[in-house]
C-alpha positions as CSV (number, residue, x, y, z in Angstrom):
1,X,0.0,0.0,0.0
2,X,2.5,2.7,0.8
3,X,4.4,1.8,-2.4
4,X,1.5,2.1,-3.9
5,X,0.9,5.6,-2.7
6,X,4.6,6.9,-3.2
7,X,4.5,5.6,-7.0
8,X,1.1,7.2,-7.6
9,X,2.7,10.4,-5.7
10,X,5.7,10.3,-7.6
11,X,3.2,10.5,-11.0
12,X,1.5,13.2,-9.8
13,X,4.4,15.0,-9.3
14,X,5.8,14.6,-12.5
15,X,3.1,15.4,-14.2
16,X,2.9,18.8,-12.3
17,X,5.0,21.8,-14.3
18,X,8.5,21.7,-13.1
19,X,8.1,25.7,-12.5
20,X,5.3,24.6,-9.4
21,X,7.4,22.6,-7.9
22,X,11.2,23.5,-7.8
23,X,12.2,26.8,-6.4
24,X,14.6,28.9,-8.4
25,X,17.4,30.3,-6.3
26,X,18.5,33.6,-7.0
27,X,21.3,34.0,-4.8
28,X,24.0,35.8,-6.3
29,X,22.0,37.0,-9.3
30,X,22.6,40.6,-8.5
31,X,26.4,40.3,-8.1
32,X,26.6,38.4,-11.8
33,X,24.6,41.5,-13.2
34,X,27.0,43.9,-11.3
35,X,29.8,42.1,-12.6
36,X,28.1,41.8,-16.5
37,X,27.1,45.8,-16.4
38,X,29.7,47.6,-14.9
39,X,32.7,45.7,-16.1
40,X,32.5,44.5,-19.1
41,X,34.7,43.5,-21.1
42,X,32.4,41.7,-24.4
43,X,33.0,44.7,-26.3
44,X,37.1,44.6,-26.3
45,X,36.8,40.6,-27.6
46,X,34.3,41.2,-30.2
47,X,36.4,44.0,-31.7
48,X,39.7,41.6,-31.7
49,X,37.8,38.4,-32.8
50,X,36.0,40.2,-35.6
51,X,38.6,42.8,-36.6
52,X,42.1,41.4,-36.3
53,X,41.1,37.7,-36.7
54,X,38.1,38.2,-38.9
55,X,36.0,35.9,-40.7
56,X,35.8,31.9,-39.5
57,X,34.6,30.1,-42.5
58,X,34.8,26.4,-40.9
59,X,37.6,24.8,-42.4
60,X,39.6,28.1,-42.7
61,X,43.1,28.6,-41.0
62,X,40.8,31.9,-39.5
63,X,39.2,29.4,-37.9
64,X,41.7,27.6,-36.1
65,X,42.9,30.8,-34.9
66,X,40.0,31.8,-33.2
67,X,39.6,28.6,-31.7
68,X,43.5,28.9,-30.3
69,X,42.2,32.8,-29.0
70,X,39.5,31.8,-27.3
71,X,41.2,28.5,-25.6
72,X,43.5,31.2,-24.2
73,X,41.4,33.8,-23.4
74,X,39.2,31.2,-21.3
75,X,42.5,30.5,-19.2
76,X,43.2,34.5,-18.8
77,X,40.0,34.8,-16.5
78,X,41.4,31.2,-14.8
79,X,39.0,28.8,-16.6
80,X,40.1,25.5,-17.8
81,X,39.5,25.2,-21.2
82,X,40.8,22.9,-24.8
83,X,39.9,22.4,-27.7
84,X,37.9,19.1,-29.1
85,X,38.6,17.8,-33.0
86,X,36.0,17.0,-35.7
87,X,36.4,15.8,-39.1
88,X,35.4,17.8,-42.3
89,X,34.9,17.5,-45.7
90,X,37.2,19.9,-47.3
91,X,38.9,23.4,-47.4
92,X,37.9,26.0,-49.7
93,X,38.8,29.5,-50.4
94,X,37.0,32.3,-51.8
95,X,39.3,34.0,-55.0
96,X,39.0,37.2,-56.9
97,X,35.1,37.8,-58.6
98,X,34.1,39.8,-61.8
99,X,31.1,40.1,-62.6
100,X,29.4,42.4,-66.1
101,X,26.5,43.0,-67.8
102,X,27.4,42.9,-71.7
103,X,24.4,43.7,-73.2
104,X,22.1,45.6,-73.5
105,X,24.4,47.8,-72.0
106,X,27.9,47.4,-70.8
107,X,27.7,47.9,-66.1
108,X,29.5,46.2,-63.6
109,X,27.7,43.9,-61.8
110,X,27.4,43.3,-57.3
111,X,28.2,39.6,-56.9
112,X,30.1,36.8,-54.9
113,X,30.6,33.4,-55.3
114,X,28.4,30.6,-53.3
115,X,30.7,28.9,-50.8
116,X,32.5,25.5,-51.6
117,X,31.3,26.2,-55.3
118,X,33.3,26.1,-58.6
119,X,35.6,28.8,-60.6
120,X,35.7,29.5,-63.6
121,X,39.4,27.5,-64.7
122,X,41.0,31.2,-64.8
123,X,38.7,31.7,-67.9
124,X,36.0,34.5,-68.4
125,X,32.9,32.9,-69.2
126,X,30.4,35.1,-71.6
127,X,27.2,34.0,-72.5
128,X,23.2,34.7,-72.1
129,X,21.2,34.7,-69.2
130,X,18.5,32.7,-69.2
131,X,15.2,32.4,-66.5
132,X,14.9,28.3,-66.7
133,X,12.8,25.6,-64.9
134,X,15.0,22.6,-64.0
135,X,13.3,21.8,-60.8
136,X,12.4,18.3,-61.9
137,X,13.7,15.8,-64.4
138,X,10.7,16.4,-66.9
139,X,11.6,20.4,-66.6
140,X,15.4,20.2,-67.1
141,X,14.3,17.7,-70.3
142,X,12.4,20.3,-71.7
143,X,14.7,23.5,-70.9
144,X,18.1,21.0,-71.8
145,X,18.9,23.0,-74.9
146,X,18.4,25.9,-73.6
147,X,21.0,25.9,-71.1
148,X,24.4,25.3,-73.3
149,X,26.7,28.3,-73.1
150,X,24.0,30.2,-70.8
151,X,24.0,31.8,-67.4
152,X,21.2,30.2,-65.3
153,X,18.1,32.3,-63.5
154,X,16.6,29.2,-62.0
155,X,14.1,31.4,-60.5
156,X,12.3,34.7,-61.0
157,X,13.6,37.7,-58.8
158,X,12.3,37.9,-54.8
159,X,9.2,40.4,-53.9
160,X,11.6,42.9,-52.0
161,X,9.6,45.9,-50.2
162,X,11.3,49.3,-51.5
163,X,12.5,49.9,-48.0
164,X,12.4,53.8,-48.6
165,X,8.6,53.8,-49.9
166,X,6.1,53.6,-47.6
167,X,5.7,51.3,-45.0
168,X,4.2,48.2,-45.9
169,X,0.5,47.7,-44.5
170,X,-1.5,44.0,-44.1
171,X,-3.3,44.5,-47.2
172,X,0.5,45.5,-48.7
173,X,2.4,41.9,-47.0
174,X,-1.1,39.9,-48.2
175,X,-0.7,41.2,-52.0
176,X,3.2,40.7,-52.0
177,X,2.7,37.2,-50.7
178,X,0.3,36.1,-53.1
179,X,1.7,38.1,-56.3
180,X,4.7,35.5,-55.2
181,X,3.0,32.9,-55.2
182,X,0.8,33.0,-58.2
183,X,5.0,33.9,-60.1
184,X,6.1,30.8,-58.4
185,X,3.5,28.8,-59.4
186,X,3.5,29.4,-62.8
187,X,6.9,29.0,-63.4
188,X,7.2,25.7,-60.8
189,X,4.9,23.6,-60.1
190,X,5.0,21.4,-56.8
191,X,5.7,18.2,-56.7
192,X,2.3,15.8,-56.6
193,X,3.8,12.4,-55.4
194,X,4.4,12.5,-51.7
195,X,5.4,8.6,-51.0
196,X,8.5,8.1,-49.6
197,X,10.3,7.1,-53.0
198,X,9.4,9.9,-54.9
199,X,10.7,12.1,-51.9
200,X,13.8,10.1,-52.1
201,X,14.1,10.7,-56.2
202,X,13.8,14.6,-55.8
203,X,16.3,14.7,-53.1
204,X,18.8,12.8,-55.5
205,X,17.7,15.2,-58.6
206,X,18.5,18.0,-56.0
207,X,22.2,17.0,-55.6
208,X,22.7,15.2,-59.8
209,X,21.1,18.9,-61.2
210,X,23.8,20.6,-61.1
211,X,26.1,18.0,-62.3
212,X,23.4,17.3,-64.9
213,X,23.5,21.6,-66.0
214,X,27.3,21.2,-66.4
215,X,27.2,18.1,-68.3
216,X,24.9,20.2,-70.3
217,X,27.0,22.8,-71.3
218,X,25.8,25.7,-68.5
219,X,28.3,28.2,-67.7
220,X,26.5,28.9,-63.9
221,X,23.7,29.4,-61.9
222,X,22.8,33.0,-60.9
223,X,21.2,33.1,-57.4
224,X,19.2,35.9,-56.1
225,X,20.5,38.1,-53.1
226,X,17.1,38.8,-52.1
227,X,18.3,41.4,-50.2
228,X,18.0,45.5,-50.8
229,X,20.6,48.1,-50.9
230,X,23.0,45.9,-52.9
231,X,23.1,43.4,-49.7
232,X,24.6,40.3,-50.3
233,X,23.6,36.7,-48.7
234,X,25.8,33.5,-48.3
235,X,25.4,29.7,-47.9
236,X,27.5,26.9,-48.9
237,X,28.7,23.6,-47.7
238,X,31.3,21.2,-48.8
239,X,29.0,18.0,-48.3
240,X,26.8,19.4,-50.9
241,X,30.1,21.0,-53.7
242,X,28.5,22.4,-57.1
243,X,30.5,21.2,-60.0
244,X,29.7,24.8,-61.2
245,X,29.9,28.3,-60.5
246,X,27.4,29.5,-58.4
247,X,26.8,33.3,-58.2
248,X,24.7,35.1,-56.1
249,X,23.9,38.4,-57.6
250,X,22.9,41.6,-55.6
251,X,18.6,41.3,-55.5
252,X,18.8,45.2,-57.9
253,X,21.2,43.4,-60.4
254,X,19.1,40.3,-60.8
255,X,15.5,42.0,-60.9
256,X,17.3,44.1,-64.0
257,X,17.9,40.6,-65.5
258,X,14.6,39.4,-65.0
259,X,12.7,42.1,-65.9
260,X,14.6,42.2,-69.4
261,X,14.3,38.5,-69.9
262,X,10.4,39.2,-69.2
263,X,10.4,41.9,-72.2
264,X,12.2,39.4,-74.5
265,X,15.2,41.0,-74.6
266,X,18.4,38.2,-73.6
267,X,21.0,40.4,-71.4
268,X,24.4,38.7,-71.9
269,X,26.7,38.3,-68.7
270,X,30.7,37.8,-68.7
271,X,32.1,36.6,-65.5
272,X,35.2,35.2,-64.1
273,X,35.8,33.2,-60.5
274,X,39.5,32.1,-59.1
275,X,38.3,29.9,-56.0
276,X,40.7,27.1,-54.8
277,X,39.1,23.7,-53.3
278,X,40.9,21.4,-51.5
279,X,40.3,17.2,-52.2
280,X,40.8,15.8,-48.3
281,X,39.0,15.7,-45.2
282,X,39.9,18.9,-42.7
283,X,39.7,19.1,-38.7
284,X,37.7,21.1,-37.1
285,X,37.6,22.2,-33.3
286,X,34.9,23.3,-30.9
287,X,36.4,25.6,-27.8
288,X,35.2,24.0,-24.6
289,X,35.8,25.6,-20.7
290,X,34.2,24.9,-18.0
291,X,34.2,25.9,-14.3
292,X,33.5,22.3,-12.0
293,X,30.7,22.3,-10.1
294,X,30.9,22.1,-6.1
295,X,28.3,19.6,-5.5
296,X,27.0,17.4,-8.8
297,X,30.1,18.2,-10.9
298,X,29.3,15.0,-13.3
299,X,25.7,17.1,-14.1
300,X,26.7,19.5,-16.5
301,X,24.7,23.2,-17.7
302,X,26.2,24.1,-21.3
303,X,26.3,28.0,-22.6
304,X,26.7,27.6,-26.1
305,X,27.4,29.5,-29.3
306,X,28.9,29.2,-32.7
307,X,32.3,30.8,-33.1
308,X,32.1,30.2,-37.1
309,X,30.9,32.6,-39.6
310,X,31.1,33.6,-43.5
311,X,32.9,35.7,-45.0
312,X,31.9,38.6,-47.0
313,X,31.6,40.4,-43.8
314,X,33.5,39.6,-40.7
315,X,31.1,37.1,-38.6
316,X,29.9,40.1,-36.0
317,X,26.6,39.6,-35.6
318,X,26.7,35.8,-36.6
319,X,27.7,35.0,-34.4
320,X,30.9,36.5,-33.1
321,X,28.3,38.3,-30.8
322,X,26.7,35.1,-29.3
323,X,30.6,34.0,-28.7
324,X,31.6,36.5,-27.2
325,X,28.2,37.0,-24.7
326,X,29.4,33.4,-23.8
327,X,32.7,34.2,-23.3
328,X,31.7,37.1,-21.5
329,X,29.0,34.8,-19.4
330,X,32.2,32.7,-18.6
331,X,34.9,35.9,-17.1
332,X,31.3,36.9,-14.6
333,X,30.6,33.8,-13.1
334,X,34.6,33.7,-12.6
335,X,35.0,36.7,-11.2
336,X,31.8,36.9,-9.4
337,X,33.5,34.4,-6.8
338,X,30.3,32.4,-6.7
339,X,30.6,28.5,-6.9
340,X,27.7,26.7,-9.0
341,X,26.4,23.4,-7.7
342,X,26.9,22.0,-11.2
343,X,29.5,22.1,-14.0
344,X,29.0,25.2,-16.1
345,X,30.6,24.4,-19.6
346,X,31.0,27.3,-22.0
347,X,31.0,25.5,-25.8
348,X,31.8,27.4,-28.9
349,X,30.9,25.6,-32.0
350,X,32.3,25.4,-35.4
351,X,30.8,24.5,-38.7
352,X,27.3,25.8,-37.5
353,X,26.7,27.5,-40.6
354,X,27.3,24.2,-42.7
355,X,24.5,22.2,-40.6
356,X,25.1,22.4,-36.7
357,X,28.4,20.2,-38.1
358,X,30.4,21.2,-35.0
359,X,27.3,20.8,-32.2
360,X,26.4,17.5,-33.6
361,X,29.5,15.8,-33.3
362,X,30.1,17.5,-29.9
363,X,26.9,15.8,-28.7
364,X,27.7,12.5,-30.3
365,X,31.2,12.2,-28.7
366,X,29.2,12.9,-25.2
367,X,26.5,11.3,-25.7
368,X,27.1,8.7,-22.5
369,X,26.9,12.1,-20.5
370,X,23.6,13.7,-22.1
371,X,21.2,12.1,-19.4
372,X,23.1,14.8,-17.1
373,X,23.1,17.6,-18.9
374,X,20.8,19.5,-17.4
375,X,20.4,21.9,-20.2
376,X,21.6,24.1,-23.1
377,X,21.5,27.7,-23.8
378,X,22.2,28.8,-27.0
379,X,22.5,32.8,-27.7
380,X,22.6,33.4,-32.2
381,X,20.0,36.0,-33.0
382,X,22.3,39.1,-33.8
383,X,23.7,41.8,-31.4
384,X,20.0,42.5,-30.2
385,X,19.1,42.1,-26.2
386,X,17.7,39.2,-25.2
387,X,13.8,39.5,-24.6
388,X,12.8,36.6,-23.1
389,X,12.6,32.8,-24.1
390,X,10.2,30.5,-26.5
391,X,10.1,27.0,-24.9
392,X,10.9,25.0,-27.6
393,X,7.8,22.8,-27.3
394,X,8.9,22.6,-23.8
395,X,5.5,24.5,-22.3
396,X,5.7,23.0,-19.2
397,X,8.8,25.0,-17.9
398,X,6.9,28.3,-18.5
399,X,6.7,29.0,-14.9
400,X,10.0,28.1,-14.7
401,X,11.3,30.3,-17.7
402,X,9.5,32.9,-15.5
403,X,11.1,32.1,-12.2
404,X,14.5,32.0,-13.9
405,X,14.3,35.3,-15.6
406,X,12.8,37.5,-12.6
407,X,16.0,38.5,-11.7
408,X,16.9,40.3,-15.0
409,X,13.2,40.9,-16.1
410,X,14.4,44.8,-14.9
411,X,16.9,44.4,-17.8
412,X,14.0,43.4,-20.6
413,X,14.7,39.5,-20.3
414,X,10.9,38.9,-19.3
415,X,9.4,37.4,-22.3
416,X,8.2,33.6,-22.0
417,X,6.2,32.5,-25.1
418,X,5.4,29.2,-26.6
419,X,7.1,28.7,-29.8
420,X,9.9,26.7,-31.2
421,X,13.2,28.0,-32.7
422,X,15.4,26.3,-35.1
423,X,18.6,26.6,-36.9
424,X,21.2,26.5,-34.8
425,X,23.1,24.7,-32.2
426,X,20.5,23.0,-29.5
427,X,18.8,21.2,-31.8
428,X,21.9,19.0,-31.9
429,X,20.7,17.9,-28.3
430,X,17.3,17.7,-29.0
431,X,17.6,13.9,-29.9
432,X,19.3,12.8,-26.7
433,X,15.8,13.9,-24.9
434,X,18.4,16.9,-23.4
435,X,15.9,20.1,-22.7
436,X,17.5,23.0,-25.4
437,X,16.9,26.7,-25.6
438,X,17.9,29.4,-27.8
439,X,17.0,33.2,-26.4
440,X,14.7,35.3,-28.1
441,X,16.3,38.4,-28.9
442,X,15.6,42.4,-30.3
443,X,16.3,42.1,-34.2
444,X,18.4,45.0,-34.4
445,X,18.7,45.3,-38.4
446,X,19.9,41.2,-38.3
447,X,18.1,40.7,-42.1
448,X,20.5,43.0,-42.9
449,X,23.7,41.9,-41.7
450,X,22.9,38.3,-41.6
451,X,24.8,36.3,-44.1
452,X,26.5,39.2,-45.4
453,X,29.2,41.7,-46.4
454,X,27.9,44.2,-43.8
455,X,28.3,41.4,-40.8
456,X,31.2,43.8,-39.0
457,X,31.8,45.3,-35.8
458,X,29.9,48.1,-36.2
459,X,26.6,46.8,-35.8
460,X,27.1,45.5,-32.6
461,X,25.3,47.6,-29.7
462,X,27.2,47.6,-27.0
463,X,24.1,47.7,-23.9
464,X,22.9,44.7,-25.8
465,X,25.9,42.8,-25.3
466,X,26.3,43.8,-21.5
467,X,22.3,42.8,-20.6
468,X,22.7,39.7,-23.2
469,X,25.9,38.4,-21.0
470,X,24.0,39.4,-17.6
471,X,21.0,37.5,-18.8
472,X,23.4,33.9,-20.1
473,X,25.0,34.1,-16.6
474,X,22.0,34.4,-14.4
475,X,20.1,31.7,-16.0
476,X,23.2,29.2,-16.0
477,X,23.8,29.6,-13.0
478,X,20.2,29.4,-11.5
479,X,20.0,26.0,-13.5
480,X,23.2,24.4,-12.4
481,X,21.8,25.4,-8.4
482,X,18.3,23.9,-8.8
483,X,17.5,20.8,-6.7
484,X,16.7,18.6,-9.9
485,X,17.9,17.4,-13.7
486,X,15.4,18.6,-15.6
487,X,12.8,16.4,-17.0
488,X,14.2,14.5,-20.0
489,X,12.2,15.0,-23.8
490,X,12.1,12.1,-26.3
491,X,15.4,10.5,-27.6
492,X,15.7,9.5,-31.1
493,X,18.4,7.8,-33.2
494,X,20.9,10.4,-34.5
495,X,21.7,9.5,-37.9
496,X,25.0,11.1,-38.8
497,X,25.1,13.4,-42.1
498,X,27.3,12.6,-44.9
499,X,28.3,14.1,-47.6
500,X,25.6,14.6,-51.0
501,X,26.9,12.4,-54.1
502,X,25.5,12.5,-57.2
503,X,24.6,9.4,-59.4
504,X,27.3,7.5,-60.5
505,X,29.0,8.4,-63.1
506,X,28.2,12.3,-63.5
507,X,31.1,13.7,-61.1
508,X,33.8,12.1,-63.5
509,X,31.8,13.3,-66.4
């Protein structure tokens, strides 16, 4: 009988939200903020990271020195701290671009070369630009001899708000969003099989296309940079290489193209690319410090951010900024004096920008440790201040979220909402059942810097930094001093990512 009674207690209990039951100590919360607002010292790092190391592309020597930097800044404020090796694919480096518009008239051209894509062999390449569907094996049949010798639109130009008109209204974003539509639609229709094999066939087409285009005669694909102002964007990954150039083209250049292929008259485009790829596997590193907990040091609270970036820009605001908050979250709960019940461990990611590469095989090396971690913070939303926190599917810890934010809800961290967040690191922990949060944070012009060649220290706000590196510390530590592990979420089988390969036979083509 009594064992009956504890196990149907025990049930009860768990199914109670966590926030009820476990009380959130705040001891020590307003000497962390102290420490975060009134010496600071984010602002100094950012500047050397992003100024005098610059951009990390994974796989770059950049980025093996900012891994070394921030190893040894870690042991400056007396935190043990080393680096831990990855594998991959393969090196590549961005050469001299030139981009022109031939015809009708003769203009220089905004552009920049997809990363881990094709050059040009040292040759300018001058042909037409044509607006083609090759979306599906039918389509590229049909388009085939149109591509021979031609730049490739494989889509019509973005719907971009002319930022200095008006503002947009409801009636204004509705309108946009379905004039883009009904322009998609009748250039690309969706796919109607949905089984499992036809997914599988338009996942292979996805990586043979471009091998395909080349085999074809194509001189490159044109990619839109759907930004305004001449603003560049930037993706790119060596497990998916294009045997041909890709070339994103500023979103003013490629409406002009678009709009003239529309009146039937064929712009012509010359363009040369000198980018080096390497053939072998790299390594990689993730920075990892940590201060040991006093009383559950095995049970583990990670502050996490990616320390990788592209490079038109210098990384700043992705996400040199989240680093560096991190970083900064580390040097306060040092110098703050206070000893956490549980290990804090400060991780800063590579390859994040290429797939959560560098998280994912973090987590897979520790998986035997991931039913203590209690959880993981991620900060990669721009410079902005953190606002609060979306659960992550995770509603029952909104009282929780609240408890743990009271103490900086003063600063503008009050926000709990229920919503999930993806793209970046603690979604690598997700599978382990490991609860993972990324902060909500102010945008602060982020469209604009993300992905491109405006990503540089001077978009960083300095407040933002401080309250952002009060808020990572508070939390951390109120969650390595609760009584409890957090409840766990589902685990799932992790199934490693490999590198794309086309059919055989068209690579050696």
């Amino acid at each position: 009988m009594i064992r009956r009674t504890l196990l149907l207690a025990l049930v009860l209990l768990a199914a109670r939200p966590l926030g009820a039951q476990v009380r959130v100590d705040t001891t020590g919360a307003g000497v962390l903020i102290g420490e975060a607002l009134n010496r600071s010292e984010v602002m100094a790092r950012l500047e050397y990271l992003t100024d005098a190391i610059g951009p990390r592309l994974t796989g770059s020597a950049a980025m093996k020195l900012a891994n070394d930097w921030t190893e040894a800044q870690f042991k400056v404020y007396g935190i043990n701290a080393w680096q831990e090796e990855w594998e991959y694919g393969v090196t590549w480096e961005r050469g001299p671009i030139a981009f022109q518009l031939e015809s009708p008239f003769r203009r220089q051209l905004t552009a920049h070369s997809w990363a881990w894509t094709a050059g040009t062999g040292g040759k300018t390449l001058t042909g037409p630009v044509v607006l083609v569907d090759v979306s599906t094996p039918e389509s590229l049949a049909v388009y085939k001899d149109k591509v021979k010798g031609a730049w490739l639109m494989l889509r019509p130009a973005a719907n971009i708000w002319n930022p200095d008109g008006p503002p947009m209204t409801a009636a204004d974003s509705a309108a946009a969003q379905k004039e883009r539509e009904a322009r998609q639609a009748a250039f690309r229709a969706s796919p109607q099989d949905t089984s499992e094999a036809a997914r599988q066939a338009r996942r292979q087409f996805a990586v043979d296309r471009n091998y395909l285009l080349r085999n074809a005669g194509a001189l490159g694909v044109l990619t839109d940079g759907s930004k305004e102002f001449g603003l560049m964007t930037m993706s790119g990954s060596a497990y998916s290489i294009s045997p041909l150039p890709n070339v994103v083209i500023a979103h003013e250049d490629y409406a002009q193209l678009n709009r003239l292929i529309n009146r039937g008259v064929s712009p012509t485009l010359s363009g040369r690319i000198e980018n080096t790829l390497g053939t072998t596997p790299v390594k990689q590193w993730n920075t990892v410090a940590e201060i040991r907990g006093s009383e559950w040091p095995d049970q583990v609270v990670i502050l996490g951010a990616h320390l990788d970036s592209w490079d038109l820009g210098t990384g700043t605001t992705d996400n040199a900024t989240g680093s560096m908050v991190v970083m900064e979250a580390a040097r306060v709960i040092a110098a703050s004096g206070l000893k956490p019940k549980r290990t804090i461990r400060f991780v800063l990611f590579s390859g994040e920008e290429q797939g959560l590469l560098g998280s994912v095989a973090y987590a897979a090396k520790h998986a035997a440790e991931m039913p203590n971690v209690q959880a993981v913070l991620v900060l990669d939303n721009g410079t902005g201040m953190i606002t609060g926190q979306a659960l992550q599917g995770r509603n029952q810890d909104a009282q929780l979220w609240q408890d743990l934010l009271a103490p900086v809800a003063s600063l503008g961290a009050s926000k709990v909402r229920e919503a999930n967040k993806g793209g970046t690191d603690h979604l690598a922990f997700t599978p382990y059942g490991v609860p993972g949060w990324n902060f909500d944070q102010e945008a602060r012009g982020y469209n604009h810097t993300h992905h491109s060649q405006v990503d540089t220290f001077d978009h960083a706000v300095p407040g933002d930094l401080r309250q952002a590196s009060a808020v990572m510390a508070v939390t951390a530590f109120e969650l390595a001093n609760l009584p409890v592990l957090l409840p766990r979420g589902p685990v799932r089988e992790v199934t490693p990512r490999t590198p794309a390969a086309p059919s055989p036979g068209l690579a050696a083509q």
